[in-house]
Legacy VTK file of the C-alpha trace (Angstrom):
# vtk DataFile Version 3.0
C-alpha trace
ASCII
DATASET POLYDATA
POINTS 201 float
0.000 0.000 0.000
1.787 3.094 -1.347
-0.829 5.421 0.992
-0.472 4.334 4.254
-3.879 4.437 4.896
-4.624 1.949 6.447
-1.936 0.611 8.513
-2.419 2.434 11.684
1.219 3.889 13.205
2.681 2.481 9.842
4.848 4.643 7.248
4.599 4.694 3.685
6.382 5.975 0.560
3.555 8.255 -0.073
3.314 9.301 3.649
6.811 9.780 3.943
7.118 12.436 0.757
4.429 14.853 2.142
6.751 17.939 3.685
3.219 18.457 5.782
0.501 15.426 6.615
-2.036 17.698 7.332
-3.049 21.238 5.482
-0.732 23.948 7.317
-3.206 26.312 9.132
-2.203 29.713 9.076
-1.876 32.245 11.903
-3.237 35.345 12.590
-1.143 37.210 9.822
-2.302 34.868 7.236
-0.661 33.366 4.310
0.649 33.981 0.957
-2.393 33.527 -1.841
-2.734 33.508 -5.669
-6.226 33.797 -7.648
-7.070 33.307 -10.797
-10.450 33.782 -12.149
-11.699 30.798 -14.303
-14.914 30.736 -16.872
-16.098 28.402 -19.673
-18.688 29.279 -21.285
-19.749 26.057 -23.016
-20.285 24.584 -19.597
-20.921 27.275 -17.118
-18.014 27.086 -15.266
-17.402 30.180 -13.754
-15.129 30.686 -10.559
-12.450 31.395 -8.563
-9.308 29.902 -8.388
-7.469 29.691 -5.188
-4.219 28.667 -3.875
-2.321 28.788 -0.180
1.157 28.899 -0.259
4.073 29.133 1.962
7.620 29.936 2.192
9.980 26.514 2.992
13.011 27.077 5.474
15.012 27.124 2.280
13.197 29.976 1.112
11.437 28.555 -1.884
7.267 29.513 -2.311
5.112 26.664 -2.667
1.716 26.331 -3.351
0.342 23.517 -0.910
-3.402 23.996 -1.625
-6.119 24.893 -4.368
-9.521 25.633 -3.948
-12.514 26.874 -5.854
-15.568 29.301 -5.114
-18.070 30.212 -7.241
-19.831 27.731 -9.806
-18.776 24.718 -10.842
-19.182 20.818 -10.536
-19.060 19.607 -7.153
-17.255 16.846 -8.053
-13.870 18.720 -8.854
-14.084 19.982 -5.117
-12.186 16.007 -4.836
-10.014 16.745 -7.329
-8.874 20.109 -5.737
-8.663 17.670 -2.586
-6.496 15.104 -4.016
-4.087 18.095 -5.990
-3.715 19.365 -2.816
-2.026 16.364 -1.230
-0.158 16.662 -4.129
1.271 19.403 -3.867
2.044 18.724 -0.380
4.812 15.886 -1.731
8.292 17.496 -0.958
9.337 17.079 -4.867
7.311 19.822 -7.248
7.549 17.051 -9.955
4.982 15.148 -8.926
2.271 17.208 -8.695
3.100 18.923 -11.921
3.252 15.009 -13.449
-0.484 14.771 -12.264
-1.070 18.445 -13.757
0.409 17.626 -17.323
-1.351 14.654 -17.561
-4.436 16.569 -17.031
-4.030 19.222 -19.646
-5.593 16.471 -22.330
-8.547 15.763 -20.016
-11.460 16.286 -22.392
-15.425 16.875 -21.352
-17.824 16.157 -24.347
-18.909 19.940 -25.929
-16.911 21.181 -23.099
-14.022 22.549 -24.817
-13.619 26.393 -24.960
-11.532 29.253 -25.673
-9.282 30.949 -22.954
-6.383 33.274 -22.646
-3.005 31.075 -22.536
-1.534 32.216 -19.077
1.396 34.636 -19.254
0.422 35.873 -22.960
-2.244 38.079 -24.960
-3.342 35.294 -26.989
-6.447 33.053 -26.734
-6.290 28.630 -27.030
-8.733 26.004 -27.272
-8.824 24.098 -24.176
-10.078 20.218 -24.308
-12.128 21.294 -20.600
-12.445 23.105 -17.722
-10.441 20.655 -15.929
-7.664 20.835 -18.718
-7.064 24.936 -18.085
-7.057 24.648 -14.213
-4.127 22.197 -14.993
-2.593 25.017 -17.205
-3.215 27.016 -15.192
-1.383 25.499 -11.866
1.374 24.930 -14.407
1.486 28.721 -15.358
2.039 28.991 -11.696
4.327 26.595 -10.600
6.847 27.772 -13.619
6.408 31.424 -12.303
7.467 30.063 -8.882
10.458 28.808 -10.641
9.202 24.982 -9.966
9.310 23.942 -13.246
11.149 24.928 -16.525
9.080 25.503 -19.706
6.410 23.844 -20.832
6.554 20.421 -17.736
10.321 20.719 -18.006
10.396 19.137 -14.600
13.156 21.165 -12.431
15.451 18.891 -10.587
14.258 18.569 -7.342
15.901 20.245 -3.885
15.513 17.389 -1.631
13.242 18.551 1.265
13.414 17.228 4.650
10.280 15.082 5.876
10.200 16.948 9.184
10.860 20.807 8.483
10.074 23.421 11.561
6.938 24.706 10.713
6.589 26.833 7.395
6.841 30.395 7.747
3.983 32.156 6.724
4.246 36.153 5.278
0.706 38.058 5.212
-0.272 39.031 1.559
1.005 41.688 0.099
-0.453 44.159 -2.615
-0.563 42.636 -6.424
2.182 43.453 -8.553
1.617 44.835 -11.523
4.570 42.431 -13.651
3.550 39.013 -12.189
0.346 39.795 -11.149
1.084 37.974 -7.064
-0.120 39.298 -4.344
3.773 39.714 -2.943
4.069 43.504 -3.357
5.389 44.537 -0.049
6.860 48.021 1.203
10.943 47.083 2.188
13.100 50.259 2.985
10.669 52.625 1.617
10.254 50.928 -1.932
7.456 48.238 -3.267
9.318 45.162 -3.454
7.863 42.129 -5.355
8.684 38.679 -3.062
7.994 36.830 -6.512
9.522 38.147 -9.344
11.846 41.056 -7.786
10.104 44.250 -9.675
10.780 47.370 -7.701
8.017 50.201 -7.477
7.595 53.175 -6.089
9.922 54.546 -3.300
9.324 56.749 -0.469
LINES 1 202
201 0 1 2 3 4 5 6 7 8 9 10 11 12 13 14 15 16 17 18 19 20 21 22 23 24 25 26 27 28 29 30 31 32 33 34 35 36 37 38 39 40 41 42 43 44 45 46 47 48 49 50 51 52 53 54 55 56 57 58 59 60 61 62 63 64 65 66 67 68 69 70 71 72 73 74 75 76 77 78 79 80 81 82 83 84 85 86 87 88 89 90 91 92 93 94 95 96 97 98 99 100 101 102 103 104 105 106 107 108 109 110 111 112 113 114 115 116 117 118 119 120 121 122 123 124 125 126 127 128 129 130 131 132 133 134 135 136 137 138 139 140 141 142 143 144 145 146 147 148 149 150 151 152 153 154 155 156 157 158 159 160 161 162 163 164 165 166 167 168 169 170 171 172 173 174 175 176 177 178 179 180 181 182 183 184 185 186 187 188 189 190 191 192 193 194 195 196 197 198 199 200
């Protein structure tokens, strides 16, 4: 049993990858966040795009959970569920495995156009599901996870227990990357994600 669940006490490949069992909880200060805003016409699909993510002991921002508000099948509340365990393995290459592999998923006469992330242009998209994949991709390569496409980075190997994650509150969204991780440091509007510099004073 690659899970581990159910052998009581008992560890397990799977069990053993996870940097965190359980969903961190964040503190009074909250958490770092990214949202995207998600709609497909031919289906109805339209919501919000969620993830949590925190800051590693090395330093490195990783997304750890997705969620979605708004409307939408029920149903892909269990595969937010499942990508979130996923993205709790200590090696980004996993979860962006399960996210490439879900870029072909198609849903019959739900295929739609919608703006490829990072560009001006507009794609067909197989589904709903497909673009939250591309999506989560889109992000993970802006976190520098990933190179190109699924270029799969080669992993930093992560410790199985780590001190509890640091959490930074949200910041303001920049206007290059489009994170919330504009904060003010010595007087000037610092991006945490991609380093541009604002205003000063």
């Amino acid at each position: 049993m690659q899970i581990g669940a159910l052998e009581v006490g008992e560890s397990s490949p799977m069990m053993n990858a996870l940097f965190s069992k359980r969903e961190p909880k964040t503190g009074p200060m909250g958490a770092l966040g990214w949202h995207v805003d998600i709609s497909n016409p031919a289906t109805g699909d339209d919501f919000l795009l969620h993830t949590k993510e925190l800051v590693l002991p090395g330093g490195q921002i990783r997304p750890y959970s997705v969620w979605l508000s708004g409307q939408y099948p029920k149903v892909l509340d269990g595969l937010m569920k499942t990508l979130s365990i996923d993205m709790r393995i200590s090696d980004p290459a996993w979860v962006a495995m399960k996210l490439s592999k879900l870029t072909s998923f198609g849903e019959l006469r739900g295929d739609f156009l919608a703006q490829v992330p990072g560009e001006s242009k507009q794609q067909s998209y197989p589904s709903t599901v497909a673009y939250v994949a591309v999506v989560l991709l889109a992000r993970m390569k802006a976190l520098g996870l990933i190179n190109g496409e699924t270029t799969l980075k080669k992993a930093v190997p992560v410790a199985v227990e780590v001190d509890p994650p640091v959490f930074k509150a949200a910041g303001r969204q920049c206007p290059s990357c489009m994170s919330m991780s504009l904060h003010k440091r010595d007087g000037c509007d610092i991006c945490e994600n991609c380093g541009h510099t604002g205003s000063c004073g």
